[in-house]
TIVODREN-185923 format. One record per atom (N, C-alpha, C, O): residue number from 0; residue in one letter; chain; x, y, z. Coordinates in steps of 0.001 Angstrom, whole numbers, plus 500000, padded with zeros to 6 digits. Example, Ala and Ser with C-alpha at 12.3 -4.5 7.8 and 13.67 -1.06 7.14 Angstrom:
BEGIN
<atom resi="0" resn="a" chain="A" px="513190" py="494310" pz="507800"/>
<atom resi="0" resn="a" chain="A" px="512300" py="495500" pz="507800"/>
<atom resi="0" resn="a" chain="A" px="513200" py="496700" pz="507800"/>
<atom resi="0" resn="a" chain="A" px="514236" py="496681" pz="508465"/>
<atom resi="1" resn="s" chain="A" px="512850" py="497750" pz="507080"/>
<atom resi="1" resn="s" chain="A" px="513670" py="498940" pz="507140"/>
<atom resi="1" resn="s" chain="A" px="512900" py="500030" pz="507870"/>
<atom resi="1" resn="s" chain="A" px="513409" py="501138" pz="508039"/>
This chain:
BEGIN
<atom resi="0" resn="x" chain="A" px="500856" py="498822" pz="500000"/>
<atom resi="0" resn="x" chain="A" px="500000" py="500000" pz="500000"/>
<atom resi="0" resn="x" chain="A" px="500896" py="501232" pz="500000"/>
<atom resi="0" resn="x" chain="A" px="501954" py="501243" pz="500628"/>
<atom resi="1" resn="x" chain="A" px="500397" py="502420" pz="499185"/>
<atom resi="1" resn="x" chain="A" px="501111" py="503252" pz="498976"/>
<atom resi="1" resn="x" chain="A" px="501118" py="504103" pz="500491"/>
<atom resi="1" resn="x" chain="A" px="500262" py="503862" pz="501343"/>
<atom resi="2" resn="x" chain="A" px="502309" py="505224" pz="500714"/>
<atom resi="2" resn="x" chain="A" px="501939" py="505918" pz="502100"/>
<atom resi="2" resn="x" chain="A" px="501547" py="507196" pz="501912"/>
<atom resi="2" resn="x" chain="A" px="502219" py="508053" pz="501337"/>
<atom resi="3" resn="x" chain="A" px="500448" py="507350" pz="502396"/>
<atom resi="3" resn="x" chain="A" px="499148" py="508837" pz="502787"/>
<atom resi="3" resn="x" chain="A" px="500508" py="509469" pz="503767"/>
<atom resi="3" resn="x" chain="A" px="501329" py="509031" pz="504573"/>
<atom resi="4" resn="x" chain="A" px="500101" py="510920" pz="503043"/>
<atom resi="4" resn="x" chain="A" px="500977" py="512064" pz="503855"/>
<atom resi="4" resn="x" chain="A" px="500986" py="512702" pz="504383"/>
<atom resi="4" resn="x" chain="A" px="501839" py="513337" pz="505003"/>
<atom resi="5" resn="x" chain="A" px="498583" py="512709" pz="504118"/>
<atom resi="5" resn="x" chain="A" px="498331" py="514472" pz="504302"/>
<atom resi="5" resn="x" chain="A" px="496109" py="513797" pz="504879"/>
<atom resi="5" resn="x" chain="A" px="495025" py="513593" pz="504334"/>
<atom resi="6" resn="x" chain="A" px="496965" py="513750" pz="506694"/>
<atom resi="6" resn="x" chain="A" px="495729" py="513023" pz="507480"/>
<atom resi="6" resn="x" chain="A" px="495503" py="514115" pz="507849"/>
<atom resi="6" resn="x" chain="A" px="496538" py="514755" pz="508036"/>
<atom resi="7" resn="x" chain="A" px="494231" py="514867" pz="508132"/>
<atom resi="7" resn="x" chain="A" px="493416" py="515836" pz="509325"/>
<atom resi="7" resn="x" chain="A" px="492690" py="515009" pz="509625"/>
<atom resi="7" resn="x" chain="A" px="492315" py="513902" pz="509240"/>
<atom resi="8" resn="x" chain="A" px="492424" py="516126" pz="510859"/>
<atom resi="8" resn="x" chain="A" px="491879" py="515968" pz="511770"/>
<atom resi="8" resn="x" chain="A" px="490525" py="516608" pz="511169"/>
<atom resi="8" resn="x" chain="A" px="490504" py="517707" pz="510615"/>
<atom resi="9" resn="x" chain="A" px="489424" py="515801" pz="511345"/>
<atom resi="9" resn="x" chain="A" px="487970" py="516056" pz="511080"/>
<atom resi="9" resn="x" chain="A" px="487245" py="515942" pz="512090"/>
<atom resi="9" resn="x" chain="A" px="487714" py="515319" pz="513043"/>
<atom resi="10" resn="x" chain="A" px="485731" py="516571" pz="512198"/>
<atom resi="10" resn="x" chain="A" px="484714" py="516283" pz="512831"/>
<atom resi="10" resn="x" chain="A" px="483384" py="515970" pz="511833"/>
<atom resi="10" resn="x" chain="A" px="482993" py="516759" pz="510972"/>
<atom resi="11" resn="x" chain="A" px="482830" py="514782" pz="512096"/>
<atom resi="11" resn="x" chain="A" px="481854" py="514298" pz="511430"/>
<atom resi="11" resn="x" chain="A" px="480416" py="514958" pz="511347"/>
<atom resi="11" resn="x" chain="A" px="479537" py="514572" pz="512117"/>
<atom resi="12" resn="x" chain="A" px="480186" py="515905" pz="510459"/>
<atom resi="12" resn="x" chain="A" px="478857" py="516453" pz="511029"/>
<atom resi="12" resn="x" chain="A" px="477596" py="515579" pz="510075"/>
<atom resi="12" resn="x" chain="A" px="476555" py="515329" pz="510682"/>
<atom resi="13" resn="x" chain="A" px="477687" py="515220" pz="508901"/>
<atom resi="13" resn="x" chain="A" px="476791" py="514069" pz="508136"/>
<atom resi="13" resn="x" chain="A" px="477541" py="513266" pz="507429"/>
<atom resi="13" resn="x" chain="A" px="478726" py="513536" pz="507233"/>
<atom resi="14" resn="x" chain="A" px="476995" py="512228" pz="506971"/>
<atom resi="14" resn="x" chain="A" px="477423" py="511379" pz="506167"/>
<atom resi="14" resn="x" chain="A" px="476292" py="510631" pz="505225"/>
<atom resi="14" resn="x" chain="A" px="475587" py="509755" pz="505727"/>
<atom resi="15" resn="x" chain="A" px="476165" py="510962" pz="504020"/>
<atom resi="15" resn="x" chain="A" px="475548" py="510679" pz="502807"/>
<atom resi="15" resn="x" chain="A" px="475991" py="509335" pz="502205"/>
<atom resi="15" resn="x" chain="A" px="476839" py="508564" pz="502653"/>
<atom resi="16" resn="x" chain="A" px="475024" py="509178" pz="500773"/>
<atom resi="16" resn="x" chain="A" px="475729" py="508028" pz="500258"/>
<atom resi="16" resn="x" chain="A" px="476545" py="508526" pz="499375"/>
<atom resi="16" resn="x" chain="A" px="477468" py="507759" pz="499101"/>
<atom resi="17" resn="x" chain="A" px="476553" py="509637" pz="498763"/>
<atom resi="17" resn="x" chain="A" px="477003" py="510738" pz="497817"/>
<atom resi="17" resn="x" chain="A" px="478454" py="511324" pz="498021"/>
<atom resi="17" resn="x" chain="A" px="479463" py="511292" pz="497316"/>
<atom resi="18" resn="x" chain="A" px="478077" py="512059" pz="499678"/>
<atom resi="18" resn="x" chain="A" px="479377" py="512699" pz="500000"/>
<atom resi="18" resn="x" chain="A" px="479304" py="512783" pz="501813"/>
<atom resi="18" resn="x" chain="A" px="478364" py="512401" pz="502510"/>
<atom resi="19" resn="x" chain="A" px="480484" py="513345" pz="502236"/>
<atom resi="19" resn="x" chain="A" px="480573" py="513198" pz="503473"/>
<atom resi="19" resn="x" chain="A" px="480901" py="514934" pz="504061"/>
<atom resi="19" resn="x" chain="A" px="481862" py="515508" pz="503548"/>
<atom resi="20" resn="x" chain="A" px="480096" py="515652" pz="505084"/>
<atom resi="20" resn="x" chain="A" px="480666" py="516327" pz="505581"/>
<atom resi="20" resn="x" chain="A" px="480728" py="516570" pz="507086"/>
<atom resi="20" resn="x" chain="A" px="480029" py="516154" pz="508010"/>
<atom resi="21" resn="x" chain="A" px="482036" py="517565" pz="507027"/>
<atom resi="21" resn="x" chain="A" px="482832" py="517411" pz="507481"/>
<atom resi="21" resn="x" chain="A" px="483221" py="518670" pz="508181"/>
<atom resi="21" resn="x" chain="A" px="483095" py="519642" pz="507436"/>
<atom resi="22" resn="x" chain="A" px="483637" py="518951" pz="509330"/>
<atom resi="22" resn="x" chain="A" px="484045" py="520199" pz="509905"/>
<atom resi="22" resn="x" chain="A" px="485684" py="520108" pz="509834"/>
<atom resi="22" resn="x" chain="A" px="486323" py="519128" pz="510220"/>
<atom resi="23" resn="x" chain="A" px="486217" py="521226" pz="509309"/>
<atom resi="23" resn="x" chain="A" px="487781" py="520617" pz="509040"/>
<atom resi="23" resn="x" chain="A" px="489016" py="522438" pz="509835"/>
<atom resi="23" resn="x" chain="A" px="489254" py="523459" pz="509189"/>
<atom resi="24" resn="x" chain="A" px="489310" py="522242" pz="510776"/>
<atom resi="24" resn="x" chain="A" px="490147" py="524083" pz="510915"/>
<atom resi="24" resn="x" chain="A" px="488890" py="524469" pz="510545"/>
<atom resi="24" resn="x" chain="A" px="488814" py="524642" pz="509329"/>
<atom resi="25" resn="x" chain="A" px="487362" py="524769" pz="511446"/>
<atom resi="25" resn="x" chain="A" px="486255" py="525595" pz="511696"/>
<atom resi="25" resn="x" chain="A" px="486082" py="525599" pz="510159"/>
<atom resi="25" resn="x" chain="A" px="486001" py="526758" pz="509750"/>
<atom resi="26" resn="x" chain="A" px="486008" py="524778" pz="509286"/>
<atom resi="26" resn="x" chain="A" px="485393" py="525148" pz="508017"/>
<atom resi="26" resn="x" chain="A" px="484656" py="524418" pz="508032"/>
<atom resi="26" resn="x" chain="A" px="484718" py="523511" pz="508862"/>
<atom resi="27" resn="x" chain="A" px="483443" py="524513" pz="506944"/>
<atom resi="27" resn="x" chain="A" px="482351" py="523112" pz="506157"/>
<atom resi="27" resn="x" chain="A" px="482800" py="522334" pz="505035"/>
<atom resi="27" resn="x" chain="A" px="482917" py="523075" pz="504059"/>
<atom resi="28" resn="x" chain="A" px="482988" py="521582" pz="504871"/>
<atom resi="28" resn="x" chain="A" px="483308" py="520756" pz="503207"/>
<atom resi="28" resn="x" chain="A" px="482369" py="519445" pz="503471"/>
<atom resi="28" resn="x" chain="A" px="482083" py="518655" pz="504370"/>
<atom resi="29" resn="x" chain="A" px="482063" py="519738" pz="502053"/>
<atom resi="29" resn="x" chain="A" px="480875" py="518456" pz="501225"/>
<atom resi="29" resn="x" chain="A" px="482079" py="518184" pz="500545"/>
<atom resi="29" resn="x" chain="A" px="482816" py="518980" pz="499964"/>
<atom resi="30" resn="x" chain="A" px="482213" py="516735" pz="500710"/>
<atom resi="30" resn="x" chain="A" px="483528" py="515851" pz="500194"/>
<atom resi="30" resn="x" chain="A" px="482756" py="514897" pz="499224"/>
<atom resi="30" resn="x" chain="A" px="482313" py="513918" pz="499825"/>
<atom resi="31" resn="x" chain="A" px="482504" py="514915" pz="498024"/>
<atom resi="31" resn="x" chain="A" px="482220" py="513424" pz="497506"/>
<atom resi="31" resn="x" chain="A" px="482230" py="511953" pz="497760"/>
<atom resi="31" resn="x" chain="A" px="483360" py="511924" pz="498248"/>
<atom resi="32" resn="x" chain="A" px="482001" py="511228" pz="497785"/>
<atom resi="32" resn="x" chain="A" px="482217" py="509601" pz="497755"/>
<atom resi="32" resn="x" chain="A" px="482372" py="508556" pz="496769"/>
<atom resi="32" resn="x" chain="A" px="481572" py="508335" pz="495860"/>
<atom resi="33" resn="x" chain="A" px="483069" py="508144" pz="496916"/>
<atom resi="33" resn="x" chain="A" px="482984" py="506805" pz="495861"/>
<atom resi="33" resn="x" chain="A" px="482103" py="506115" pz="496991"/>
<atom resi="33" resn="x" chain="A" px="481853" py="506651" pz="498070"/>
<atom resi="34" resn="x" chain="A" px="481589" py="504632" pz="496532"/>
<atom resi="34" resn="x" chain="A" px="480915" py="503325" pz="497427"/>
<atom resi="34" resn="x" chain="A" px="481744" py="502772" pz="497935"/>
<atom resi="34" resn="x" chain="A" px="481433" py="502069" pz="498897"/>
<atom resi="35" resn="x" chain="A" px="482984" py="502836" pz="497567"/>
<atom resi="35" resn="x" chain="A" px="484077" py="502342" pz="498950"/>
<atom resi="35" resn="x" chain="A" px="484160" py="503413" pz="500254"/>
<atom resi="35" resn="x" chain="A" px="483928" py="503170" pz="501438"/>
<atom resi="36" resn="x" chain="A" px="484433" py="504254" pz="499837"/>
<atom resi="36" resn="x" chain="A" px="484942" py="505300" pz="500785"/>
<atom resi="36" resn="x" chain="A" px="483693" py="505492" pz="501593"/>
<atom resi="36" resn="x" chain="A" px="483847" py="505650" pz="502804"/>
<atom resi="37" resn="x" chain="A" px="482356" py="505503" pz="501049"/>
<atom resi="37" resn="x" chain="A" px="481349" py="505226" pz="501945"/>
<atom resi="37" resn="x" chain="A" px="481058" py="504033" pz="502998"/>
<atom resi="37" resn="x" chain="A" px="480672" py="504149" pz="504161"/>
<atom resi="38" resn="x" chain="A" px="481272" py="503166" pz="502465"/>
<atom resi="38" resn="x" chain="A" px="480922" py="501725" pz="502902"/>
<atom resi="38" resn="x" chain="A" px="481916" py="502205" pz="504263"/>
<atom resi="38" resn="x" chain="A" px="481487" py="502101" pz="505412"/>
<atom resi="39" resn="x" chain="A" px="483472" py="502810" pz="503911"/>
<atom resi="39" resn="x" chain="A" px="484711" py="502525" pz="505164"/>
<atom resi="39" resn="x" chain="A" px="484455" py="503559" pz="506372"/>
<atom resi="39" resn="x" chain="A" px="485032" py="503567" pz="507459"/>
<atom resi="40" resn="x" chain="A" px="483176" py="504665" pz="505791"/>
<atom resi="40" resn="x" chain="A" px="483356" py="505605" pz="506552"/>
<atom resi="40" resn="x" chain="A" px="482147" py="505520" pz="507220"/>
<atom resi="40" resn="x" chain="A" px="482074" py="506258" pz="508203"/>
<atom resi="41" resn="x" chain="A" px="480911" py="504652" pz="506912"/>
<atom resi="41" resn="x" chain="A" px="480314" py="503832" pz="507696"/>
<atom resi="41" resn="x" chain="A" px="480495" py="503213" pz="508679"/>
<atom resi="41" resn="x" chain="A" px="479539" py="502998" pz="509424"/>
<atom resi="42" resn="x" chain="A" px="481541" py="502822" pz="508932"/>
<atom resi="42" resn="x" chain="A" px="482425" py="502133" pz="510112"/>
<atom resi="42" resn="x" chain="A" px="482623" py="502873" pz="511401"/>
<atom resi="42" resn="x" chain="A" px="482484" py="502457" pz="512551"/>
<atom resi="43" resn="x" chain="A" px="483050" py="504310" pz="510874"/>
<atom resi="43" resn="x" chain="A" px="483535" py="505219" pz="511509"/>
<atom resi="43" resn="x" chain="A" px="483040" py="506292" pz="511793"/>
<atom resi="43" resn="x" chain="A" px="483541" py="507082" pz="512593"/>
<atom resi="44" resn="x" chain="A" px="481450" py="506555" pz="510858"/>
<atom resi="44" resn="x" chain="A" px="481194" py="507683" pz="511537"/>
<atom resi="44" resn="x" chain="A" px="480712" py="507729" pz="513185"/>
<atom resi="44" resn="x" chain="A" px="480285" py="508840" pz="513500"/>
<atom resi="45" resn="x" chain="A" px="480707" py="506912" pz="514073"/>
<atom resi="45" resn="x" chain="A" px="480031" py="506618" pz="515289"/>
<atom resi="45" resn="x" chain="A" px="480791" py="507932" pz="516297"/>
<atom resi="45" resn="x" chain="A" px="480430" py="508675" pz="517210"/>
<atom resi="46" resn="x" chain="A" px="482435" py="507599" pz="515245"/>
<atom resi="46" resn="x" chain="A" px="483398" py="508567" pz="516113"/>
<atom resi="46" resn="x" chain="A" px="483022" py="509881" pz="515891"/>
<atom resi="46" resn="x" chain="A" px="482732" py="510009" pz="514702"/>
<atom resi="47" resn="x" chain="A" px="482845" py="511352" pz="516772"/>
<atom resi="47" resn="x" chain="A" px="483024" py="512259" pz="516766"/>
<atom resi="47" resn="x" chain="A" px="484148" py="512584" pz="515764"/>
<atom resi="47" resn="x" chain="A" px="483806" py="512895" pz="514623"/>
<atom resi="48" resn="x" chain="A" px="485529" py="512539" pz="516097"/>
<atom resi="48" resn="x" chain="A" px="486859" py="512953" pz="515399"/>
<atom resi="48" resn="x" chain="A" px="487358" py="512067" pz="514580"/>
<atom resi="48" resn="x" chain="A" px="486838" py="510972" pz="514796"/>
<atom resi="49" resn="x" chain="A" px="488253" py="512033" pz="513603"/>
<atom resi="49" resn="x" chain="A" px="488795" py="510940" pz="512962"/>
<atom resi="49" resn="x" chain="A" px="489759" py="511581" pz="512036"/>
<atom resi="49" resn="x" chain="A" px="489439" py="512447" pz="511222"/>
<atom resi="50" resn="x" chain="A" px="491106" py="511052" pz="512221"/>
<atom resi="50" resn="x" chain="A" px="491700" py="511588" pz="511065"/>
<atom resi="50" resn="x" chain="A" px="491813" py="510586" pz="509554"/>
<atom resi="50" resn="x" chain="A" px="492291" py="509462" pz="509402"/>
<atom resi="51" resn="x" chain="A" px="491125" py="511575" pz="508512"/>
<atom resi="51" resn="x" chain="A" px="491072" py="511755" pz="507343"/>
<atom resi="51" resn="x" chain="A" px="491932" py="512025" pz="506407"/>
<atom resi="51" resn="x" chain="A" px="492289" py="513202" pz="506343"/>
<atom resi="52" resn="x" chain="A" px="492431" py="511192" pz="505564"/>
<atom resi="52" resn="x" chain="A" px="493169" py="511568" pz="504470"/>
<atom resi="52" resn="x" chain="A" px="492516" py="512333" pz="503386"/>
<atom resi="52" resn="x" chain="A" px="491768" py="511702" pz="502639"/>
<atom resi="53" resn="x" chain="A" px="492696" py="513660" pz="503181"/>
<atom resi="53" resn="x" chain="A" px="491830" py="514528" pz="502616"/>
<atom resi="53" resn="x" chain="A" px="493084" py="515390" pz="501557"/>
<atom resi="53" resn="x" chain="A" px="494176" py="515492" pz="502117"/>
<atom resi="54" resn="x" chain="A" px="492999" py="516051" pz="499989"/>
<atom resi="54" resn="x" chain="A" px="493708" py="516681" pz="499573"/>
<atom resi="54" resn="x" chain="A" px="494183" py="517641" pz="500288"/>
<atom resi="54" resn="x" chain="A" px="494235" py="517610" pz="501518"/>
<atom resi="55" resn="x" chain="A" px="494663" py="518809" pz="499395"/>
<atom resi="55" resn="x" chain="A" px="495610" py="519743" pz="500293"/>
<atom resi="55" resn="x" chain="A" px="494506" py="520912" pz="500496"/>
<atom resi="55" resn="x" chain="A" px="494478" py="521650" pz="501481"/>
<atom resi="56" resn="x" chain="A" px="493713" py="520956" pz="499542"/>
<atom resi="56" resn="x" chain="A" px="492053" py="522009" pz="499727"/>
<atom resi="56" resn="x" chain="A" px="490867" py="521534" pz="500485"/>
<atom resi="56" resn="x" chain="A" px="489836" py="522187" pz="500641"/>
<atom resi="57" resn="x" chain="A" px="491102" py="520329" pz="500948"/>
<atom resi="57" resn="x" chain="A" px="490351" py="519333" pz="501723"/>
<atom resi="57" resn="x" chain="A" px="488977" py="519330" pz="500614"/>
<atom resi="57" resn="x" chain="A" px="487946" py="519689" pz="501183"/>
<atom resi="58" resn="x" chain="A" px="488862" py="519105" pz="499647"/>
<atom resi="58" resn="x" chain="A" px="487526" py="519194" pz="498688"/>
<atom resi="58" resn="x" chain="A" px="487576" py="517068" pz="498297"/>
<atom resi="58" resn="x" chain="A" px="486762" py="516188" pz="498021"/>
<atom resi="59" resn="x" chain="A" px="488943" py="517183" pz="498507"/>
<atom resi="59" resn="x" chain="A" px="489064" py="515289" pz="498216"/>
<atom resi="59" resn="x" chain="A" px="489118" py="514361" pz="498859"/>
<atom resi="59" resn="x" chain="A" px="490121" py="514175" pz="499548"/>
<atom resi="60" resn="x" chain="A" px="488417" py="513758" pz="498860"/>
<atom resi="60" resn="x" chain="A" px="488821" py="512220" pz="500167"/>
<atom resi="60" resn="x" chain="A" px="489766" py="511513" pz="499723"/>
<atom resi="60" resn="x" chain="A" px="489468" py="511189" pz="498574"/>
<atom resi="61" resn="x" chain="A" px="490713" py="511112" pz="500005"/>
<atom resi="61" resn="x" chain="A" px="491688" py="509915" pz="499451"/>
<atom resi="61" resn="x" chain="A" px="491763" py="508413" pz="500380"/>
<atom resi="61" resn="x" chain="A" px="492641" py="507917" pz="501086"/>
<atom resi="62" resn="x" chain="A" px="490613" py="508060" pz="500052"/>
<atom resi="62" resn="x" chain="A" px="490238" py="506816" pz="501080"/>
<atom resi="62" resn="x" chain="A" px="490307" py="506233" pz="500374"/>
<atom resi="62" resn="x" chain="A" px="490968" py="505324" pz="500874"/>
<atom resi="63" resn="x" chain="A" px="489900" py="505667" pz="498314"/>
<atom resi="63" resn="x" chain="A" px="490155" py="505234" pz="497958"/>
<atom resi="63" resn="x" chain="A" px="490756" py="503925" pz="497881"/>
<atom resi="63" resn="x" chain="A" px="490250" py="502807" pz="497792"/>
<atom resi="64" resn="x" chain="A" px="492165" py="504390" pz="497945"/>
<atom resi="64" resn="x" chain="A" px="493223" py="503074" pz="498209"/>
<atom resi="64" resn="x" chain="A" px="492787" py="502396" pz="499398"/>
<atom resi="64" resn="x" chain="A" px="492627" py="501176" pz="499419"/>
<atom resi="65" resn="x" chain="A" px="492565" py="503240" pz="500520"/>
<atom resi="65" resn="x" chain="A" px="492556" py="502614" pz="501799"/>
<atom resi="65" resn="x" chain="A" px="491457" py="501255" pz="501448"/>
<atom resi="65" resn="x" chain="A" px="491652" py="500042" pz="501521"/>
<atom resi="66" resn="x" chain="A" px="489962" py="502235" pz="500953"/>
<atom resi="66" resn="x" chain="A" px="489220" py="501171" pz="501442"/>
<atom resi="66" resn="x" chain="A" px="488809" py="499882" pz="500399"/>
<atom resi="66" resn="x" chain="A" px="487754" py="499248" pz="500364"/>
<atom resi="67" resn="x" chain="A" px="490075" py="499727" pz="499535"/>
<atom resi="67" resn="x" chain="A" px="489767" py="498769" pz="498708"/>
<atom resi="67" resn="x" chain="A" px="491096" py="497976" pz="499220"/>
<atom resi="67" resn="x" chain="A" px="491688" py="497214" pz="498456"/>
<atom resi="68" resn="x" chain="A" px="491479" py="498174" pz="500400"/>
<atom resi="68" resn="x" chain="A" px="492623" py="497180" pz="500596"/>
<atom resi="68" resn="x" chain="A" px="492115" py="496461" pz="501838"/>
<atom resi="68" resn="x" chain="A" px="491577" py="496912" pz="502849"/>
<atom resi="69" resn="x" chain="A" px="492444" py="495170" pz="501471"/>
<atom resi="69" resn="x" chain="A" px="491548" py="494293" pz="502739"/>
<atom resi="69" resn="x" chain="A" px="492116" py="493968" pz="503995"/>
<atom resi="69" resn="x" chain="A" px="491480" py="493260" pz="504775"/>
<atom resi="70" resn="x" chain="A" px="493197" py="494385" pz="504271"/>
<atom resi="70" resn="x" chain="A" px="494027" py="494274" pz="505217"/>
<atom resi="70" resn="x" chain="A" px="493586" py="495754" pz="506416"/>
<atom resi="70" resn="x" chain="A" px="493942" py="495962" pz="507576"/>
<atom resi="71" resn="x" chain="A" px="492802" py="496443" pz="505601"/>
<atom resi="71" resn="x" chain="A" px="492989" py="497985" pz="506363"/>
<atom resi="71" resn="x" chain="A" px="491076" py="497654" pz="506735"/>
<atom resi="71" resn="x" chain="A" px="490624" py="498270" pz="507700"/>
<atom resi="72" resn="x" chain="A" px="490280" py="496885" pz="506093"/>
<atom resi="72" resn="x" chain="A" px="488685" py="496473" pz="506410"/>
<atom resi="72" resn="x" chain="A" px="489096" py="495647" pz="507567"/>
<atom resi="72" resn="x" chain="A" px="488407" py="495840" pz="508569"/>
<atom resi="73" resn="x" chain="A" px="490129" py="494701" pz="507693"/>
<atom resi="73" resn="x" chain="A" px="490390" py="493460" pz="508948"/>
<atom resi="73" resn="x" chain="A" px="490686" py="494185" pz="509596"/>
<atom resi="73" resn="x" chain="A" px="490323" py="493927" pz="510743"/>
<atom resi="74" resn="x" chain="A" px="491370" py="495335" pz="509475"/>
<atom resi="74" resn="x" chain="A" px="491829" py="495932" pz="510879"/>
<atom resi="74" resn="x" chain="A" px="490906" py="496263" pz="511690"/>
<atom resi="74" resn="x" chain="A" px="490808" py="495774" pz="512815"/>
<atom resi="75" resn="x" chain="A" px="489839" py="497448" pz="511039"/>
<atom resi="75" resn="x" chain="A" px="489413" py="498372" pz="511197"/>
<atom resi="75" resn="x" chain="A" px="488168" py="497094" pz="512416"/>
<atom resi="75" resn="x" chain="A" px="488101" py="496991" pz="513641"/>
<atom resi="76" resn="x" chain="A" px="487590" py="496543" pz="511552"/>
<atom resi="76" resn="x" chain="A" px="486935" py="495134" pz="511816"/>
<atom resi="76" resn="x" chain="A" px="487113" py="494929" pz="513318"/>
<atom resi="76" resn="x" chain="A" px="486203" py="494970" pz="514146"/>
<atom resi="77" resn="x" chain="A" px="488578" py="494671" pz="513592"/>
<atom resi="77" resn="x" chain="A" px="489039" py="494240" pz="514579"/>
<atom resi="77" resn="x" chain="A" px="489483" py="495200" pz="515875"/>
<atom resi="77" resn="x" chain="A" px="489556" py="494907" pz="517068"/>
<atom resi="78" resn="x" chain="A" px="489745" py="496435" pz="515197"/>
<atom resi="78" resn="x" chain="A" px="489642" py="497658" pz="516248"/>
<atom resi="78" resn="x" chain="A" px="488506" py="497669" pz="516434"/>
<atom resi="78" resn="x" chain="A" px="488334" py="498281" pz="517488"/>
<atom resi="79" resn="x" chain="A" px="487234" py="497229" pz="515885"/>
<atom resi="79" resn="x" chain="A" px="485774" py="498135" pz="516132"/>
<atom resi="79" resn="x" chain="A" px="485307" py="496792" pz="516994"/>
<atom resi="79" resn="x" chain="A" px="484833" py="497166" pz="518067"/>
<atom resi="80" resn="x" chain="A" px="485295" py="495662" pz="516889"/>
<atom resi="80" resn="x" chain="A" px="485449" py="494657" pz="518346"/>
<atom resi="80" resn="x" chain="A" px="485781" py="494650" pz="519076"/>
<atom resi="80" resn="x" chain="A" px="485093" py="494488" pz="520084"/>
<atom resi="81" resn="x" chain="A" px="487148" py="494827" pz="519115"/>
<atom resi="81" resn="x" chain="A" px="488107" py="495414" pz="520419"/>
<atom resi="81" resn="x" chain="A" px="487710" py="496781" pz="521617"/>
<atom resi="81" resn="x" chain="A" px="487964" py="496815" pz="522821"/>
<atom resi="82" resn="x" chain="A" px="487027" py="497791" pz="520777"/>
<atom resi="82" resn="x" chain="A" px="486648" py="498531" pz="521350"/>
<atom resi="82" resn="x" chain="A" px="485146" py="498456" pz="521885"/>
<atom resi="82" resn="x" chain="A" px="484612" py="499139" pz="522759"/>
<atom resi="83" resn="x" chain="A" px="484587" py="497357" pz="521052"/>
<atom resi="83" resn="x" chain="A" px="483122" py="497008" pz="522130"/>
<atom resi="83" resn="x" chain="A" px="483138" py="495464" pz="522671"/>
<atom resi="83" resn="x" chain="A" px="482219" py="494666" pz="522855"/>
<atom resi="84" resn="x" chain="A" px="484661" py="495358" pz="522866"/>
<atom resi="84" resn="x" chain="A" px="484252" py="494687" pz="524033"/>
<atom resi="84" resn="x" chain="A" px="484996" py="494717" pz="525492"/>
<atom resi="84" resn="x" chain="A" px="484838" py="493977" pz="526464"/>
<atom resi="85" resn="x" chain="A" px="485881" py="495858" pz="525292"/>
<atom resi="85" resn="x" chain="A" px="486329" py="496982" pz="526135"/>
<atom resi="85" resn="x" chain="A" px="485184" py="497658" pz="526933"/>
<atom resi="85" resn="x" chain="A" px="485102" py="497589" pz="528159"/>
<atom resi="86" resn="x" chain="A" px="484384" py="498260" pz="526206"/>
<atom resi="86" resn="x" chain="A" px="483241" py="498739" pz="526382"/>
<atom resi="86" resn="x" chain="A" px="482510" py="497366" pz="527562"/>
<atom resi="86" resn="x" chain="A" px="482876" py="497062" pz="528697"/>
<atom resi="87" resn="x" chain="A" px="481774" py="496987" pz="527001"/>
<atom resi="87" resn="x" chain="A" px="480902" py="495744" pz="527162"/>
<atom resi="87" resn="x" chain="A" px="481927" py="495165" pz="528347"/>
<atom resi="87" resn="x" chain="A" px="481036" py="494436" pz="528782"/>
<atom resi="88" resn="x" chain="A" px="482683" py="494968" pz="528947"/>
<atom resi="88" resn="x" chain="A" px="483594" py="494231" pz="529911"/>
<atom resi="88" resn="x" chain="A" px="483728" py="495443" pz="531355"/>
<atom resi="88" resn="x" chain="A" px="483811" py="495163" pz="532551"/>
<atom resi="89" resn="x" chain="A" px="483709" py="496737" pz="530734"/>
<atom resi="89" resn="x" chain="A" px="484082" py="497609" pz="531700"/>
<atom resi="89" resn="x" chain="A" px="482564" py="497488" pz="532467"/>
<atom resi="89" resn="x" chain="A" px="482490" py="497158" pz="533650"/>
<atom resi="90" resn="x" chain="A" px="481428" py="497780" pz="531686"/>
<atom resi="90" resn="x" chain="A" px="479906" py="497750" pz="532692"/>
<atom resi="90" resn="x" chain="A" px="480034" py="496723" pz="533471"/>
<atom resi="90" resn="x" chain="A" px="479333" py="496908" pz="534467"/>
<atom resi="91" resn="x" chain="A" px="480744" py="495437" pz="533525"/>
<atom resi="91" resn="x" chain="A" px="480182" py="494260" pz="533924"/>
<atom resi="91" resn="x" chain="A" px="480760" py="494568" pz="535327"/>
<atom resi="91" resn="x" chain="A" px="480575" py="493782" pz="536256"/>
């Protein structure tokens, strides 16, 4: 996998099937989607913050690569278990 250079820091304010926005340095951006980059950011919108690989005008998502590589879906997979059952163990 190639290496991303250029992650912010985002806040999730919607998420479409279309496009995703996004609060980015107190701005608004409507980011487009491909159906990958949706499907991966499905995962993630639960989080408030998340850093985003976004162009240098933040108008682009570059999730792309990410979310057509299956090694980065197992992860993600496996962080998002890990963290509910962290969750789920601490009430008990």
């Amino acid at each position: 996998m190639r290496r991303l250079e250029s992650f912010t820091l985002a806040t999730f304010l919607e998420l479409q099937p279309t496009h995703v926005t996004v609060m980015i340095h107190q701005a608004r951006y409507d980011i487009p989607l491909s159906q990958e980059e949706h499907a991966l950011l499905q995962l993630l919108q639960e989080e408030p913050l998340v850093l985003l690989p976004v162009s240098r005008d933040c108008r682009q998502l570059l999730l792309d690569p990410l979310a057509s590589d299956p090694m980065v879906l197992e992860e993600l997979n496996d962080f998002k278990g890990a963290a509910d059952s962290s969750v789920s163990s601490e009430g008990a």
